[in-house]
Z-matrix of the N, CA and C atoms (Angstrom, degrees):
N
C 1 1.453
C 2 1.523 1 108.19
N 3 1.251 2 114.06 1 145.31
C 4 1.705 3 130.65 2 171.72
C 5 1.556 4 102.98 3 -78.13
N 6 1.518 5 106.78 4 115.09
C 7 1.224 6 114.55 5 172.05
C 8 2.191 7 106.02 6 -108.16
N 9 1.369 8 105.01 7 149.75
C 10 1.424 9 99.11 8 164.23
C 11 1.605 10 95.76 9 -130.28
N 12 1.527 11 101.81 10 163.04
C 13 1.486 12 121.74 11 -166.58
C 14 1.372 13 112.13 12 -133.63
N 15 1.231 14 105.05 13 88.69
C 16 1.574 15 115.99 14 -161.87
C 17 1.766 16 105.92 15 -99.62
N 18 0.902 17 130.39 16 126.08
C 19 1.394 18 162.45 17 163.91
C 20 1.668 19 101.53 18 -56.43
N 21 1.329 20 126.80 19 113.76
C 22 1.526 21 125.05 20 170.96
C 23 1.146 22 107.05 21 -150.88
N 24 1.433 23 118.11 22 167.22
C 25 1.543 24 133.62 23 174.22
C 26 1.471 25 111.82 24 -148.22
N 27 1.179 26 128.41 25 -165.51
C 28 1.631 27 122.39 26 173.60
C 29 1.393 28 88.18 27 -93.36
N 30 1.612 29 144.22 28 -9.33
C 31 1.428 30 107.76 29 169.25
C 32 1.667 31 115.43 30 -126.83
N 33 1.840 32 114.44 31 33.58
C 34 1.353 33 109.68 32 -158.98
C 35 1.445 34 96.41 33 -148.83
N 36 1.017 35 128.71 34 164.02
C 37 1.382 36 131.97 35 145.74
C 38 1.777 37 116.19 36 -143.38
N 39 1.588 38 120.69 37 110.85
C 40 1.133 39 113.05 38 164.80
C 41 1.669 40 118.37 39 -93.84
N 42 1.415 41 115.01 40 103.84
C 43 1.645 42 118.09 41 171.49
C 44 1.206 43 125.38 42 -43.88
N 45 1.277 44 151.73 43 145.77
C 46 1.153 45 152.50 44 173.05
C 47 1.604 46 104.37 45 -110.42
N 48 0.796 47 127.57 46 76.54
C 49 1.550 48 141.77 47 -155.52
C 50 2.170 49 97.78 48 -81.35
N 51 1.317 50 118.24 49 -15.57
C 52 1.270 51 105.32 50 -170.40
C 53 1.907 52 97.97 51 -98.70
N 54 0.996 53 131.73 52 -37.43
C 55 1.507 54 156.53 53 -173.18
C 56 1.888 55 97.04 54 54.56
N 57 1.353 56 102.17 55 -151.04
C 58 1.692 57 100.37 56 -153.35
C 59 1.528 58 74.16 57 -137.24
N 60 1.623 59 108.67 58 172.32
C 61 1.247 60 122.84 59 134.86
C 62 1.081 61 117.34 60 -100.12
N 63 1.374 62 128.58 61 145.27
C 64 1.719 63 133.76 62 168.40
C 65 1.439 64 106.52 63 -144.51
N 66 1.320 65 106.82 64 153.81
C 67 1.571 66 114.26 65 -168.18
C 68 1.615 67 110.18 66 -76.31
N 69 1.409 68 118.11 67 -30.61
C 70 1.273 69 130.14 68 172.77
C 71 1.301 70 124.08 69 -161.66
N 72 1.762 71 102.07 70 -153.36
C 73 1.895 72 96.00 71 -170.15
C 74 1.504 73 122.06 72 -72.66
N 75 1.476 74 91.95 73 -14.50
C 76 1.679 75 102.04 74 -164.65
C 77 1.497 76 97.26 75 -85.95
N 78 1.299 77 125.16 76 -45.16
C 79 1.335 78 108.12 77 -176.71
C 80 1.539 79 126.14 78 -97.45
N 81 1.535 80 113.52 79 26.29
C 82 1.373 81 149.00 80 157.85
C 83 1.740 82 109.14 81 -75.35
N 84 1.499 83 107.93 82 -58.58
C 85 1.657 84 129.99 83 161.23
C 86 1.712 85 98.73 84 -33.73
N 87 1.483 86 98.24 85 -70.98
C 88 1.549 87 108.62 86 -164.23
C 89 1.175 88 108.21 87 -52.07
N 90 1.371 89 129.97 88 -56.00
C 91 1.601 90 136.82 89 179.98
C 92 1.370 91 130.09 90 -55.18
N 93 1.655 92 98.94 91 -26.66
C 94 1.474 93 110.60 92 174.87
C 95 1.808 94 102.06 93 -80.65
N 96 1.250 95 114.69 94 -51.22
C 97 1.217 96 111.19 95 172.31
C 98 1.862 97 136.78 96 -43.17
N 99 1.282 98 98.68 97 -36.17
C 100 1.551 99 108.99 98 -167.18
C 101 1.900 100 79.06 99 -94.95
N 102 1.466 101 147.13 100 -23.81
C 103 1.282 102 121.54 101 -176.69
C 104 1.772 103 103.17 102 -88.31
N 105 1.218 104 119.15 103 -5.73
C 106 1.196 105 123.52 104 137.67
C 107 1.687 106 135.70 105 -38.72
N 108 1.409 107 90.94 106 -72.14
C 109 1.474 108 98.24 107 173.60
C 110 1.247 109 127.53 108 -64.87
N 111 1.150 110 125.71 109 -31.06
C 112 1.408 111 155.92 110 161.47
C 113 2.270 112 100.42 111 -42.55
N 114 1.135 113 78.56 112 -73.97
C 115 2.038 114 94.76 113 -172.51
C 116 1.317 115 93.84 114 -57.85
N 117 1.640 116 132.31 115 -23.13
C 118 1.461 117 119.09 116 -177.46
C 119 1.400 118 98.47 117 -81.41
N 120 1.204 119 129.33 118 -51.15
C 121 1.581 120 144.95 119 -164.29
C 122 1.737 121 106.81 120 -65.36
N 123 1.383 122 106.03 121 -27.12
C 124 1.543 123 109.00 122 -175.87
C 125 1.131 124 112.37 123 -68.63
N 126 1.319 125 146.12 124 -21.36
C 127 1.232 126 141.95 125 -162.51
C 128 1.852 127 104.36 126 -148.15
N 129 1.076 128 91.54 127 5.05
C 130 1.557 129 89.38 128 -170.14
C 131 1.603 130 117.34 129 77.70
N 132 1.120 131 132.35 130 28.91
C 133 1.098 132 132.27 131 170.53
C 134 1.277 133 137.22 132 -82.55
N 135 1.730 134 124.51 133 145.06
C 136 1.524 135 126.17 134 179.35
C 137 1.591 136 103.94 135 -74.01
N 138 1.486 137 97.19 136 166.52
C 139 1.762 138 95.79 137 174.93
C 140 1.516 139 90.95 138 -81.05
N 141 1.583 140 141.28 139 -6.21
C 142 1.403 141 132.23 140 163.22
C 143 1.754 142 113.46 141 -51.04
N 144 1.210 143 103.42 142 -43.28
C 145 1.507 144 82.39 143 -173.77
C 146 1.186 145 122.31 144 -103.71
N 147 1.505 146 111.11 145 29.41
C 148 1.568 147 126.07 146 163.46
C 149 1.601 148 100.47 147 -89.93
N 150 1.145 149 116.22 148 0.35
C 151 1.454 150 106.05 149 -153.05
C 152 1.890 151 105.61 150 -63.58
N 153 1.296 152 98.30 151 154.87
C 154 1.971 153 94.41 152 177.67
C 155 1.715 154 89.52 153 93.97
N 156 1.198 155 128.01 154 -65.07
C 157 1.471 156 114.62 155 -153.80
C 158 1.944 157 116.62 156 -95.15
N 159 0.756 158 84.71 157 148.49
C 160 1.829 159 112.93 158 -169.07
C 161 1.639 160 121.60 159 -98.55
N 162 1.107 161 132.23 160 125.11
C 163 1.222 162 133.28 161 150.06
C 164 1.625 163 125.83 162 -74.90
N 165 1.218 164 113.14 163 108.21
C 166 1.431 165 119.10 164 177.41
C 167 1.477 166 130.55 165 -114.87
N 168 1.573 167 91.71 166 107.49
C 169 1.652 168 91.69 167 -177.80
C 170 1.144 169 117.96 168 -70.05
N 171 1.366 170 111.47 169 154.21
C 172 1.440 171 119.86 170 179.48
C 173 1.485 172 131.25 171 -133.61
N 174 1.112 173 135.54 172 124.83
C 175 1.392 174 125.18 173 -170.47
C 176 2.288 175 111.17 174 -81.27
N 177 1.039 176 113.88 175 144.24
C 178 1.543 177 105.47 176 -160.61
C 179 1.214 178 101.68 177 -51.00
N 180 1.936 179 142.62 178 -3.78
C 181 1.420 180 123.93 179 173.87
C 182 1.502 181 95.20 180 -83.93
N 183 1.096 182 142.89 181 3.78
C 184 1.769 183 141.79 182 -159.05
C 185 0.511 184 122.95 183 84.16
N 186 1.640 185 125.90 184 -1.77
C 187 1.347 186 127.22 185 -148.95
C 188 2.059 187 103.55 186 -91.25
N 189 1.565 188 102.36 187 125.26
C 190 1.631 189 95.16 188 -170.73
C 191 1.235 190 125.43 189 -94.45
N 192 1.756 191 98.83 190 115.94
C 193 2.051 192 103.72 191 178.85
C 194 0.850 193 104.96 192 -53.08
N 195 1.331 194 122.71 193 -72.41
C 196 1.647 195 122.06 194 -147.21
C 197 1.893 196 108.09 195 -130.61
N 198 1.489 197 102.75 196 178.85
C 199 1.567 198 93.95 197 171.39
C 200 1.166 199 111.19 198 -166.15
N 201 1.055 200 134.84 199 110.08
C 202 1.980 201 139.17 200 -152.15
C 203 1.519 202 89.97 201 -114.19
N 204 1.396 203 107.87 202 129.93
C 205 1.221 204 102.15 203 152.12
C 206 1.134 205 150.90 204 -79.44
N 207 1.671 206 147.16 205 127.10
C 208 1.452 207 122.59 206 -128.08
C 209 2.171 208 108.75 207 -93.84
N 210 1.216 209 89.95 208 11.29
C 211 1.958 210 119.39 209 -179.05
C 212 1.406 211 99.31 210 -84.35
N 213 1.406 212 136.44 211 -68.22
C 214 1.170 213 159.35 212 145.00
C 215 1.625 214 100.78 213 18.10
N 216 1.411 215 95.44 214 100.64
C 217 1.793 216 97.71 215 164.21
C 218 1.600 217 119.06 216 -39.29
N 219 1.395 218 94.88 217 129.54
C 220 1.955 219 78.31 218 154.01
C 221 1.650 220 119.26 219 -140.67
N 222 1.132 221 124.77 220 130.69
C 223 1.447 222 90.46 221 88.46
C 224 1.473 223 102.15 222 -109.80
N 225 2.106 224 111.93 223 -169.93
C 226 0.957 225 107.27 224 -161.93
C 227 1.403 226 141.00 225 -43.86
N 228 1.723 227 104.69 226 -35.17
C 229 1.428 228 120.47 227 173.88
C 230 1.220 229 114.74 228 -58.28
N 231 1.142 230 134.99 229 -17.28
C 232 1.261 231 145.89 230 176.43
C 233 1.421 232 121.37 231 -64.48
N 234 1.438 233 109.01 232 -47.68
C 235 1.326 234 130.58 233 -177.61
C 236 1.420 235 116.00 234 -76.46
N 237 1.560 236 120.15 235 131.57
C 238 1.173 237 119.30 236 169.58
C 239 1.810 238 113.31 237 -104.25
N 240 1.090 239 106.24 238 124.40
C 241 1.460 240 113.41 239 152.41
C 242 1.164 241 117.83 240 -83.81
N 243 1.250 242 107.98 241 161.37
C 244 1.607 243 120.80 242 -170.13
C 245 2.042 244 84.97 243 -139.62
N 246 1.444 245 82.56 244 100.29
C 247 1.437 246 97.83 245 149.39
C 248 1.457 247 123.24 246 -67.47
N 249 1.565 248 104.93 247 137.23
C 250 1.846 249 92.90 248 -169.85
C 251 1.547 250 78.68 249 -115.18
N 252 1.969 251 95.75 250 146.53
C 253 1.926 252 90.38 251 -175.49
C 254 1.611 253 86.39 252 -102.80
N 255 1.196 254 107.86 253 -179.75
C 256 1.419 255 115.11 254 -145.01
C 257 1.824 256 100.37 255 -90.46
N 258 1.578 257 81.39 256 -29.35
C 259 1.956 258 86.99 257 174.61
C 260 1.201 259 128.99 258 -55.82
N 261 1.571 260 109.46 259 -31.24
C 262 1.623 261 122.56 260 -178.28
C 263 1.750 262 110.00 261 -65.35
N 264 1.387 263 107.16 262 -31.53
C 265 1.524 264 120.70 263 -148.24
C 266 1.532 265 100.10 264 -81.89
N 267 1.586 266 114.37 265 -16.00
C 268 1.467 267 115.75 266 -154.17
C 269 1.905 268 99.87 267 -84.79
């Protein structure tokens, strides 16, 4: 499945306009996580000054799996996703 990994806050949205393939939810989880770690490592940044903004996966209808917050300790166990169930989304 085509996942995208969109970057948001209450006042931003960065699109991820290329998305990934991944075989499923878990390694959708994984991908969102390590572009996490990655965006902390790029600039030298705390998960403090991610604070407010979110990674949101997305399936190519928009429709959003998951959503980690990019503040959110990690390593992975650390991190909570918030599965969105599909009923809420409609």
């Amino acid at each position: 499945m085509r996942c995208y990994f969109h970057l948001v806050n209450g006042h931003g949205f960065i699109p991820d306009e290329t998305g990934l393939d991944v075989p499923d939810i878990e390694m959708a989880q994984h991908q969102a996580l390590k572009a996490i770690q990655e965006l902390r490592q790029e600039a030298g940044q705390t998960a403090e000054e991610w604070s407010g903004w979110r990674i949101n996966v997305v399936d190519a209808s928009g429709r959003v799996l998951l959503s980690l917050r990019l503040d959110t300790p990690l390593p992975r166990e650390a991190c909570h996703a918030t599965l969105v169930d599909a009923a809420s989304t409609t």
